[in-house]
N, C-alpha and C positions, 0 to 999 in steps of 0.2 A: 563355254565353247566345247568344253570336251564330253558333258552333258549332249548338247547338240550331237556332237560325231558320233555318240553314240547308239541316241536314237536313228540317225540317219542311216546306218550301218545295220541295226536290226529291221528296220523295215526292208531295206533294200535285202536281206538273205530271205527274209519272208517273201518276197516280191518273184525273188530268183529261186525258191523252194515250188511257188504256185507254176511258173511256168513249165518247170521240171515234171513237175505231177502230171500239168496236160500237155504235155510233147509225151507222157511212157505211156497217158491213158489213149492216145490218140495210135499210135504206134501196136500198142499191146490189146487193144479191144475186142480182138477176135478170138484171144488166149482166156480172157476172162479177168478182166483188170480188177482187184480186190483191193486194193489199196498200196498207199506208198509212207515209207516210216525214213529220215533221219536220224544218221547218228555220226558222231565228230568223234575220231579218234586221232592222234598223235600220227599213224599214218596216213589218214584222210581224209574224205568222207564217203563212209559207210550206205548205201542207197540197198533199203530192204525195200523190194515189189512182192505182193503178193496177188496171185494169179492162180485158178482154176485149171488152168493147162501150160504146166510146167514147161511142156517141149516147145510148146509153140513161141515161147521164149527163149530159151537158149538157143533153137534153132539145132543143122547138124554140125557136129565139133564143134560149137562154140561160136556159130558162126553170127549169128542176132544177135548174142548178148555182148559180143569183142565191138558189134558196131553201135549198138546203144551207149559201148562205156566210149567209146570215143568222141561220139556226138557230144555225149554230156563234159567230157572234159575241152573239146573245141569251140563249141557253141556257148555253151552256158558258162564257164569258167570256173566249175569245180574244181575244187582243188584235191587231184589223185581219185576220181573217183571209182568206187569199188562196188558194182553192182549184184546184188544176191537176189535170189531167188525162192519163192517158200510156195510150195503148194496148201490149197485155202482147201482142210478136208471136209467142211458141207457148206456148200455153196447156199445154201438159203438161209443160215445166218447169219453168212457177208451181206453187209445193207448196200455196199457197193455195188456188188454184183448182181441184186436183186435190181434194184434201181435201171441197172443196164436192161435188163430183162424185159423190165415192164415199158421200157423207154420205148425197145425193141418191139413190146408186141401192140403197142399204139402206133407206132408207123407202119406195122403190117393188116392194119385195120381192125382192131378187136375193137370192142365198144369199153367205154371207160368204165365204166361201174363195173362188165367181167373183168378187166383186165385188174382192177384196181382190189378186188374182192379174192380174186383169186389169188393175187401177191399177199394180201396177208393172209390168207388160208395155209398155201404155202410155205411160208413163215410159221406158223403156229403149230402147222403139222410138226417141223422138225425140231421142234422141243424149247423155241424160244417164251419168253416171259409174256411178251408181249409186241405189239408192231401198229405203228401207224405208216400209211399212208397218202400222200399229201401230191394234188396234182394242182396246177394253176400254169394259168392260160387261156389259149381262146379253144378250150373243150367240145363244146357244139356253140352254135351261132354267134355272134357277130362281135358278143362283148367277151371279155374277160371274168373267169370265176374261178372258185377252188372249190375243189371235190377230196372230201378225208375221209380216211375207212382206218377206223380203228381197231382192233380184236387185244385183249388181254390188257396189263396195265402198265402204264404209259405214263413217264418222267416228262414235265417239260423244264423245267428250270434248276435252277440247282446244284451242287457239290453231287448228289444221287443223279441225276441224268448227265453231266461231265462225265462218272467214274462209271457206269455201266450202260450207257447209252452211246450206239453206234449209228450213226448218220452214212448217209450215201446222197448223189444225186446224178441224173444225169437229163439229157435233154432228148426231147421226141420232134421233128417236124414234120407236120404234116401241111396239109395243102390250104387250112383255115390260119394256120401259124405256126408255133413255136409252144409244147408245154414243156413245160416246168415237172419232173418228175421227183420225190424226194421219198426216201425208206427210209424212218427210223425203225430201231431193233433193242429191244429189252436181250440182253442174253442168258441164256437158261442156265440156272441155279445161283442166279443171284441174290444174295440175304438182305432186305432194305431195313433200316434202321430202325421202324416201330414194330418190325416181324419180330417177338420175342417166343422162344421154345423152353419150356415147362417140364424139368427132367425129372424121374421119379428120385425117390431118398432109394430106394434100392437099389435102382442104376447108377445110380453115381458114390456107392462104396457109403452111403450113411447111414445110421441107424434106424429103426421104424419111431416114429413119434410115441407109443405103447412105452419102446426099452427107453428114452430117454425119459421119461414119465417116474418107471418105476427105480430111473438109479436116482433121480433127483430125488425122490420119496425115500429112498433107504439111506440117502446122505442124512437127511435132515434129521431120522430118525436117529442115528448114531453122532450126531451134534448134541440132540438131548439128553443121550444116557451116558454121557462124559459127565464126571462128579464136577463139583464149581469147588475148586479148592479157595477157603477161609485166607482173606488177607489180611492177615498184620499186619496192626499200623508200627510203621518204623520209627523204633528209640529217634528223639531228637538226638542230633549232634553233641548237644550240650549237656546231655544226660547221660553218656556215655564216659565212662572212666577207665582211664588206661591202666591194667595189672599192675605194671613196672611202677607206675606213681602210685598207688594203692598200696602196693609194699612198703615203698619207701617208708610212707607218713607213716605205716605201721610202728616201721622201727624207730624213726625221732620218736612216736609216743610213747612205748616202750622204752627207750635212753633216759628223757624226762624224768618215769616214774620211778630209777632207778636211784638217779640223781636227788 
């Protein structure tokens, strides 16, 4: 049972984490919505947003972000929540914000293959790894498909695409339907597990393979011209005679022959 209340309980703060995200991305889309991060602290919970245009968030004095914390604590039933703010300094490799972008320029009528080519160009220009993007929906005519434009290289599954792989998505409609827009983002100067780097013996403080050559050569030489000192084999035990009883029997023989 307490198994159960627990699962019950995690799904439900996941449940109420997802409506939170699209009530700030709904509210904040104009600002440049880049993502939203939890965090649980002893006085509350901590609600980090991050956005492209700072002011257009907090508003003047405080005035947007004093009505966003109150929503979230009336509405949603956080407990004490504390909203912050972080400005996102290059908007093209928040996958979030990309995603908006291109959602954005297929409802203003671009054709997909520019719009879709161009977001990862975009992306690539500003120094990421690499970028897929991933459209699905009714694109041109009448069925459903997906359209993907990849450039540089690209994690799908994995502990490497969890740990350096940033997802976005957002939604386009148009007049055929509803697509489907999605950004994933390699981010730039990430080191993948079989990239291995090859540092010289010089640069890293060790000797040249030549000097280790010739001290091993001079060891070996001064091993050989050590004399072998001659080992004696050792008196047995029982072959050895102690002075003091040596003496002794001296003198009984001497008493005898006196005698």
């Amino acid at each position: 049972m307490k198994q159960h209340n627990t699962i019950r309980a995690f799904i439900h703060r996941n449940v109420e984490r997802q409506l939170v995200r699209e009530y700030l991305l709904r509210e904040t889309e104009r600002a440049g919505f880049g993502g939203l991060s939890f965090n649980r602290t002893p006085e509350g919970t901590k609600v980090t947003l991050r956005a492209e245009q700072v002011g257009r968030v907090i508003g003047r004095r405080g005035k947007i972000i004093h009505e966003l914390q109150r929503r979230l604590k009336n509405d949603f039933f956080l407990e004490n929540p504390h909203l912050d703010v972080e400005e996102v300094t290059e908007s093209r490799l928040n996958a979030q914000i990309m995603a908006s972008r291109l959602a954005s320029s297929l409802e203003r009528g671009w054709f997909f293959r520019r719009a879709g080519h161009s977001t990862a160009q975009n992306v690539m220009d500003a120094g990421a790894r690499g970028c897929l993007v991933i459209l699905s929906g009714k694109i041109t005519g009448a069925r459903h498909r997906v359209e993907k434009f990849q450039q540089g290289h690209i994690k799908f599954c994995g502990e490497t695409a969890l740990e350096f792989m940033d997802c976005g998505f957002s939604t386009a409609v148009k007049k055929l339907g509803t697509v489907g827009c999605t950004v994933r983002i390699m981010r730039p100067g990430v080191k993948l597990p079989h990239e291995i780097m090859i540092v010289e013996r010089a640069d890293s403080g060790l000797p040249s393979l030549a000097e280790v050559v010739m001290i091993e050569a001079s060891d070996e030489e001064t091993v050989e011209e050590m004399p072998v000192l001659s080992e004696e084999p050792e008196a047995d035990a029982e072959d050895e005679v102690d002075p003091v009883v040596e003496k002794t029997a001296g003198i009984e023989d001497q008493t005898q022959e006196e005698e």
